[in-house]
C-alpha positions in Angstrom: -119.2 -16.0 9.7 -120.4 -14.9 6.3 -117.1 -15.8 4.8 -117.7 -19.3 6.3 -121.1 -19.4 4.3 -119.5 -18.3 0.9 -116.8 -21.1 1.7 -119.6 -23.8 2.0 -122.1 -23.0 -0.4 -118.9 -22.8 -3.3 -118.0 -26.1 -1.9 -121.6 -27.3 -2.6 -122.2 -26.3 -5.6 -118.6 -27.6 -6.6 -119.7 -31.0 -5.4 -122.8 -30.8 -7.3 -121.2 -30.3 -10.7 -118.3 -32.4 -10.5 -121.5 -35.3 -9.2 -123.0 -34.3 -12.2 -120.3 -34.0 -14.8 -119.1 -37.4 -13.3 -122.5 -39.3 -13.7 -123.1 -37.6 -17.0 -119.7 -39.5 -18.3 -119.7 -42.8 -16.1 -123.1 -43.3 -17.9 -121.4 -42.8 -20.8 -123.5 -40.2 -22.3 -120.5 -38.0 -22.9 -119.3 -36.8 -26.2 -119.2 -39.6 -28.5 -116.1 -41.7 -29.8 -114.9 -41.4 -33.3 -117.9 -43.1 -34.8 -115.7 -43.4 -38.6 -113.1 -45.8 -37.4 -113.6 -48.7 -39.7 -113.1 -51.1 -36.3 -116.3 -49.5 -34.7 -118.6 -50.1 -37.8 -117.4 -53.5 -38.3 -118.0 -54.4 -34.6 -121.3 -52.3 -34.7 -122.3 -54.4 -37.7 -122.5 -57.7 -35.8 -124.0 -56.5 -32.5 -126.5 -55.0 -34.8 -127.8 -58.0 -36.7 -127.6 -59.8 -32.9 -130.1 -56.9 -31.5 -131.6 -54.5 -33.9 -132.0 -56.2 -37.2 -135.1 -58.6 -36.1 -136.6 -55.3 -35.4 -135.1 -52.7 -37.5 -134.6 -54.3 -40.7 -131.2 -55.9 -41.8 -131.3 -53.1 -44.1 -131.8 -50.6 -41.6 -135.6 -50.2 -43.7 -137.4 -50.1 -40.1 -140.7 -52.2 -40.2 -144.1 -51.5 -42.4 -146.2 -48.8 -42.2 -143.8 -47.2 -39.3 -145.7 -43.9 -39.2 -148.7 -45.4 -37.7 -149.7 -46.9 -34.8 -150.0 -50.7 -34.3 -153.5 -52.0 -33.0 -151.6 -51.8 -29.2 -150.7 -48.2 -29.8 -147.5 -48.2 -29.8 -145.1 -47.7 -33.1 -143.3 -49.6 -35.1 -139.8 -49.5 -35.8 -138.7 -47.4 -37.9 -136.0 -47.6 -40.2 -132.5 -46.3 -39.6 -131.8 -45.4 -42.8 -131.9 -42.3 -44.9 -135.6 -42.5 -45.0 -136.0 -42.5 -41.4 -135.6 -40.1 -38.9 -132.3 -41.3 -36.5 -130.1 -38.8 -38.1 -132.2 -36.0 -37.1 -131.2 -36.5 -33.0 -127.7 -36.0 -31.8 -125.4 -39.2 -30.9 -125.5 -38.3 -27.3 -129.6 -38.6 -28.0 -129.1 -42.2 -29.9 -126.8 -43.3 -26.8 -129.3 -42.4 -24.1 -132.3 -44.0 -26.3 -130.5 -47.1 -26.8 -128.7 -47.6 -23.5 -131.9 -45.9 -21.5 -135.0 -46.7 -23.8 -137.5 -44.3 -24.6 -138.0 -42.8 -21.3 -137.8 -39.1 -20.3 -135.1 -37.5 -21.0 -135.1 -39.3 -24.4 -138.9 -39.5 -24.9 -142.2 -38.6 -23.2 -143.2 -39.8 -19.9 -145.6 -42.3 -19.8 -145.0 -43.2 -23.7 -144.9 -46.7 -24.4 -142.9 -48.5 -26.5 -140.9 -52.2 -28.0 -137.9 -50.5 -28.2 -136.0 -52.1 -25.0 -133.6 -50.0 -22.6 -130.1 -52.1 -23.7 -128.0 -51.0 -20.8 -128.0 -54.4 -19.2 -127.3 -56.0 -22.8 -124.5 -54.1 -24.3 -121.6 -52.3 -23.0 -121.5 -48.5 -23.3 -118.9 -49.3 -26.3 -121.1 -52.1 -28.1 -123.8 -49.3 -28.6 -121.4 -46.7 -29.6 -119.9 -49.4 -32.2 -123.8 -49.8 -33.4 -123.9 -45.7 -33.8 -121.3 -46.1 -36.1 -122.5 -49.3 -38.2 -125.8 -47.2 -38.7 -124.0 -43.8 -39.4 -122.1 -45.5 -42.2 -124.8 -46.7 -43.5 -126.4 -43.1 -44.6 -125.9 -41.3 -47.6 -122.7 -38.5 -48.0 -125.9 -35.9 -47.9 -127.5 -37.6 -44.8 -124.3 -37.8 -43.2 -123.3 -34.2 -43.6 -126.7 -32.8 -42.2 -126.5 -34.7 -39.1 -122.8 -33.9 -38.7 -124.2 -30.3 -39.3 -127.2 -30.7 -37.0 -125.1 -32.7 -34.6 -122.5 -29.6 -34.4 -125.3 -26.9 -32.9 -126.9 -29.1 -30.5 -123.5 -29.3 -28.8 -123.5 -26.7 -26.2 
């Protein structure tokens, strides 16, 4: 009998990691393409001015004043650029607020916010493509420190 129970319960919790391990890919928050392939940026560039520009700038530059609060509360856009803070989250973070919004995990709870959940819009490749048209927009420096940061948030 107890041999039984060790059977079952291993065979549950198998179940619940490969669940999870599958939904964590087929969501497509897995580890990220190769975001330097001159293909991706160039496709990323397009889809970009199509859904991010009127917002974020076609310059990346984010919109005015994007530290404070707007008269509704919520915050402006800010830029994606070196002066902005994008390359300070992981690309697995970037994919889950672009395809999810900013909704828990990727933000607070409650917090609300312009930025629109794009899963419905763009394919799971589309906003990896965008990644990359933004990443290769930074500067060598920029670049390096979220490779670097990017690196030790991986488990």
């Amino acid at each position: 009998m107890k041999r039984w129970v060790t059977i079952t319960a291993a065979v549950g919790v198998s179940a619940l990691v490969g669940s999870a391990l599958y939904f964590y890919h087929a969501i497509g928050v897995g580890r990220a393409p190769n975001l330097r392939e001159p293909q991706r940026i160039a496709a990323g560039k397009s889809i970009y001015e199509r859904h991010c520009a009127s917002c974020h700038g076609t310059n990346l530059e984010g919109q005015p004043n994007w530290t404070s609060r707007l008269p509704n509360g919520r915050m402006p856009a800010p830029p994606h650029d070196d002066s902005g803070h994008t390359w300070h989250h992981s690309n697995e973070v970037l994919f889950g607020l672009t395809k999810f919004g900013i909704q828990p995990p990727y933000g607070p709870a409650g917090y609300s916010s312009d930025m629109p959940a794009f899963a419905r819009t763009l394919s799971d490749d589309d906003i990896w493509n965008v990644l990359a048209f933004i990443q290769s927009r930074w500067s060598a420096q920029v670049r390096t420190r979220h490779d670097r940061l990017h690196a030790e948030q991986r488990p």
